[in-house]
Structures are given as structure tokens and as C-alpha cells.
Phi, psi and omega in degrees: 000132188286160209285125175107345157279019174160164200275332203232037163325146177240352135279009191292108161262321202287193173303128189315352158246037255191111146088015209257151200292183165326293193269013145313288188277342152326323180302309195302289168320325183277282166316345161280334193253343164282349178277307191291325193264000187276305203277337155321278196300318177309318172254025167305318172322303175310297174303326178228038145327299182302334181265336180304295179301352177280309189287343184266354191091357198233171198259183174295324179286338181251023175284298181311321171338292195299313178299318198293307172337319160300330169311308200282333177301349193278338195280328198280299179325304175302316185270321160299311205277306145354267161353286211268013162257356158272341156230044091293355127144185196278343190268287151341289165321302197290309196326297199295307140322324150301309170330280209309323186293330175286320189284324160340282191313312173313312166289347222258292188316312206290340179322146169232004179207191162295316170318307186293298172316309175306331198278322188322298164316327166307325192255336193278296172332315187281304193289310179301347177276348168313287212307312205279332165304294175316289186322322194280342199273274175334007158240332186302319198280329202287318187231162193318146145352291132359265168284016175304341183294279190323321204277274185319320160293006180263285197321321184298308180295348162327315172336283201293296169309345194244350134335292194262343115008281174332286183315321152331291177320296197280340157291316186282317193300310204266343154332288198284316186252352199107118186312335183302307195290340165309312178287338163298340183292300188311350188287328191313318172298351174316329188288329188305299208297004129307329157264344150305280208269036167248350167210016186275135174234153183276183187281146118039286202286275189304329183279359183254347190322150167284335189221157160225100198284139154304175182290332185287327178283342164290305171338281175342287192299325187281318191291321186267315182273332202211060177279337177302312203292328181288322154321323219243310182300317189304315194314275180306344193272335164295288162346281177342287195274005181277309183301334186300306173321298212292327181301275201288335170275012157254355194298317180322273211297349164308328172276303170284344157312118174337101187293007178273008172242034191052019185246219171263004174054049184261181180276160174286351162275343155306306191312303187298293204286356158293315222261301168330328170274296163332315160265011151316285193303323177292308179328321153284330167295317205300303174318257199337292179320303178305341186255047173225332162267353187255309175278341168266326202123161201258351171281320187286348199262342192288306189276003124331288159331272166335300196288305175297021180248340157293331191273327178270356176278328185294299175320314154253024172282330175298021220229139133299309210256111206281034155252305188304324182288327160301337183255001174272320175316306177293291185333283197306313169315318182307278193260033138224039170234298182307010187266319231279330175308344201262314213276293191289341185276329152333296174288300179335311170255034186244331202223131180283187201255033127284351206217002199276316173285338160306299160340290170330287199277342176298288181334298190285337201270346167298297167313317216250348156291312176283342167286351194288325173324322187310285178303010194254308175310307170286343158354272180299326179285357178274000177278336180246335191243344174122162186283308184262028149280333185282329169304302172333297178273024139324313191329310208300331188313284186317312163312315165317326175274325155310333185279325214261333160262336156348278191293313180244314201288142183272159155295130203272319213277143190099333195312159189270117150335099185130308236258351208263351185258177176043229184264003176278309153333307179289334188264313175306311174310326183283303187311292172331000000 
């Protein structure tokens, strides 16, 4: 297949966006700004936190409640959407996703208590677990092999834009109008998913699949043919995002937090221009990472990452001087974000393509559930021991994950998507 018409070309040498057709990149763009705007509307929540709790009456513990919640919604999200984008297609899939996360969000505004909120949240949840299976099964099936680090970590770093969007949002928006009106802004993206299924076409790899499985027969194939490897992914992947939640959805309010109430007492407009900076370095970790698992392997890069992220948190709680803690802050964001980049080409070449966005979506959004204790944790513990001892120790979270790809996960990288289970693995490995 000539180089730029299909992924798994054997003449594609060159750069990875060098020749690539129309509809690659409609694939690229269409998963990146669905990304981007997925991880927007989640943590418009985190910026006005603080004020959601003045106006509901209620503490950081039961705020975190409300995040876990989401999370946990995210895992259903995944596992529904998942489905309907391995048999109904990947495209398809995003749309509905998206839809449901705009509508969420819409509803956020319109809330008058905590009850009422958590369901918001709840629909917000269902969509964002959505997005990121379809989209990563779908770029994964469109470009090459090769370049799969790179291509889902350019898409990945959407993460870091749609972070710092939020903060945007909640600067320019809650001055003036009020915290409600972040979630009405957050309504926007309902215009992408319209523009998703009117000209985004699926992939190659799904309009040729042989089977389009039911739910029961999807359970089967992931639990019964590969439970070490679903065991083994949830694991590091759980660790992963526990230390991230537990980090990153309190920092927003860590910052602005009074310092006789432990936090750094800055302004919002101080705050918005840290976390901006902040999400520059993850945007760079989200890169740096794909081009680091496609040359060294996605196990050396997981654990590079991890492991110096554990090493960078203790360190910037210890920090005094609000320059040093910003430019230490990206750093630290940089790899103890940027793993995240790692996760779709990982599953991706773990799973064939009747199962994959299930899988996909089972895996990352099964980790952002069982990690939803985190912010309900440090929460609390930050009511009692202060934030930023309850933050620090996420490091250990991170450390877990390093142990846990050490140890189990195999290496993945150049596999051909379809090609990875059983002895069509081993013979592909040998052939190598």
C-alpha cells in the first residue's frame, strides 16, 4: 500500500506527518479537539471548586466525593461506548460521546445543591469515558505502526490544552458572571460531534473486522482469552492515575487557598497563569513521551516517567519561592502527566481489533474508576493533615506503577494492531 494511504505501509520511512492523507488527518484532529475538549469540560470542575463549595455549604471532602464520582462514571462510559464503537464504528462512538459530556456539563450550570450536581456529574462521567477508547482505537487502526507513539502523543497532549482551556474559561468567565457560566462555556463542544460524524470515516481495520460481537461475546474475549494481560494493564494503570487525581484536582485549589489554611493564598489570576505554565510541561511530557516509547519501548518510557515523578513531588512541596515552584511545577507536571501518552498505543497493540475499543476503554476508564478514591482521599485527608502532606503522597502511587511495569508488562512496540494475541504474537516476535 502506497506510503500515506494506510497504517501499516512498508514503504512509510519518513516523518511521521510527511504524505499523510485527508482522512489520516481528519482522524488526528478529530481525536485531538475531542480530547481536548473531554478533558475541558472535566476540570472546569477542579477551578471553581472553591467556589461550588461556598455556594453548596459543604467541604473538600465531600467536593472530592463529587470528582470521584465522575470517574467512577467514566468506567461505565468506557465500557458502554466502547461497545458501541467496536460494533457500530469508531466514529459513531465519538459523536455520542461527546454529545453526552456537552450535555453533562450544561447541566452542571443549571444544578442547585450537591445532589442535583453529582447526577450532572454523573452524565459528564459516562461521556468523558467514552471519548478516549474510540478515538485511540481509531487512530491507532488509521497511521502506521511506526508512528503510533508519536501520532496518539501529539493527540494526547490535547490533555494539557484542554487543562489549560479550563483555567482560561474560569478566569475570563467566573469574575464576571459567576462559576455556572464556566459550565455553560463547557456546553460547546456538542458543535465537534457533528462535525465528527459528518465527514471523519472509519478505519480500514474495523469496516474489514470478520465479527461484530455482542456484549456477552465481548466480556468473553477480554476476560477469558487474556485476563493476565487485563490484570496486569488495570494494575499499572490504576497506581498511575491514582497518583495523578490524587495530585492534579487539588492543585487548582492548593493555589489559591489562603496560606493560614495551608494553601499558597495566590490570586486567580496568579493561579491561571501557574497551571498554564504548568500545562506547557505536561504538553511536553504528553510529546516527548511517543517520541521516547517508539525509540526506546513503551515499558522504559513508562518507567522513566514514573519513576521521576515520584522523585519530583516531595520536592515541590518543599519549594518556598513561587518562581522556582512554577518552573519546578511543569517539570514535575511533564512526567507526572505524560505517561499518559503511553496507555493508547500499549492497549492498542495488547488487543485485536473486534475488542479493541472495548478493551481500550474498559482498561483506561476501569483505572480512572478504581483511582476515583483519590480525590475523596486526599480530600479528606487534607481536612485533617493539611493539603500538602495529603498530596505528597501520591509519589507512592506512581512508584507502584513502575513496579508493576517492571515486572509484568511485556513490550509492545511496532506491533501490528489485529496481530497481538496468541501465536500470531509469537511469530510476529520471532519474524522481528
Amino acid at each position: 500500500m502506497a506510503q500515506g494511504n494506510g497504517p501499516d505501509a512498508a514503504t512509510d520511512t519518513g516523518r511521521w506527518f510527511r504524505n499523510r492523507s485527508r482522512n489520516q488527518w481528519r482522524t488526528f484532529w478529530a481525536a485531538y479537539l475531542g480530547w481536548m475538549l473531554d478533558i475541558m469540560d472535566l476540570m472546569i470542575f477542579s477551578m471553581v471548586i472553591t467556589y461550588i463549595i461556598k455556594d453548596f455549604h459543604t467541604d473538600q471532602g465531600l467536593a472530592g466525593l463529587i470528582a470521584s464520582l465522575t470517574l467512577v462514571a467514566s468506567a461505565f462510559g468506557g465500557l458502554i461506548f466502547g461497545f458501541l464503537a467496536d460494533r457500530f464504528g469508531r466514529t459513531k462512538s465519538m459523536m455520542a460521546s461527546i454529545l453526552c459530556y456537552s450535555v453533562g456539563t450544561l447541566l452542571c450550570g443549571f444544578t442547585t445543591g450537591v445532589p442535583t450536581l453529582m447526577i450532572a456529574r454523573l452524565i459528564v462521567g459516562l461521556g468523558i469515558g467514552g471519548e478516549w477508547g474510540a478515538g485511540t482505537a481509531l487512530l491507532s487502526e488509521s497511521w502506521p505502526a511506526r508512528h503510533r507513539g508519536k501520532v496518539i502523543a501529539w493527540v494526547q497532549s490535547a490533555f494539557a490544552t484542554g487543562y489549560a482551556a479550563a483555567a482560561v474559561v474560569t478566569l475570563l468567565v467566573v469574575p464576571a458572571l459567576g462559576w455556572r457560566w464556566a459550565f455553560f462555556v463547557g456546553a460547546a463542544p456538542a458543535v465537534l460531534a457533528f462535525w465528527v460524524r459528518r465527514g471523519t470515516k472509519e478505519s480500514e481495520a474495523w469496516t474489514s473486522a470478520s465479527e461484530r460481537l455482542s456484549p456477552k461475546q465481548s466480556f468473553r474475549r477480554l476476560f477469558a482469552e487474556r485476563p493476565g494481560t487485563v490484570v496486569v494493564c488495570l494494575a499499572f494503570t490504576t497506581a498511575a492515575m491514582f497518583g495523578y487525581w490524587g495530585l492534579f484536582t487539588w492543585i487548582p485549589s492548593y493555589l489559591s487557598t489562603p496560606v493560614a489554611d495551608g494553601g499558597r493564598g495566590m490570586s486567580l489570576a496568579d493561579s491561571t497563569t501557574w497551571i498554564v505554565v504548568m500545562q506547557i510541561g505536561a504538553a511536553v511530557g504528553f510529546v516527548t513521551f511517543g517520541y521516547v516509547a517508539d525509540r526506546f519501548g513503551r515499558r522504559t518510557a513508562f518507567l522513566v516517567y514514573f519513576l521521576v515523578a515520584a522523585l519530583c513531588i516531595p520536592v515541590f512541596f518543599m519549594l518556598q519561592n513561587q518562581i522556582a515552584m512554577m518552573l519546578f511545577g511543569a517539570v514535575m507536571t511533564l512526567f507526572g502527566t505524560g505517561f499518559y501518552s503511553g496507555f493508547g498505543p500499549t492497549f492498542a497493540e495488547l488487543f485485536p481489533t473486534e475488542i479493541r475499543a472495548f478493551a481500550q476503554g474498559f482498561i483506561y476508564n476501569g483505572g480512572r474508576a478504581l483511582s476515583a478514591l483519590a480525590p475523596a482521599v486526599v480530600g479528606f485527608l487534607a481536612d485533617s493533615a493539611g493539603a500538602s502532606l495529603a498530596m505528597t503522597g501520591t509519589a507512592v502511587f506512581y512508584l507502584l506503577a513502575a513496579v508493576v511495569v517492571f515486572f509484568f508488562l511485556p513490550e509492545t512496540a511496532n506491533r501490528k494492531p489485529g496481530l497481538e494475541t496468541g501465536t500470531e504474537a509469537s511469530a510476529q516476535t520471532t519474524a522481528r
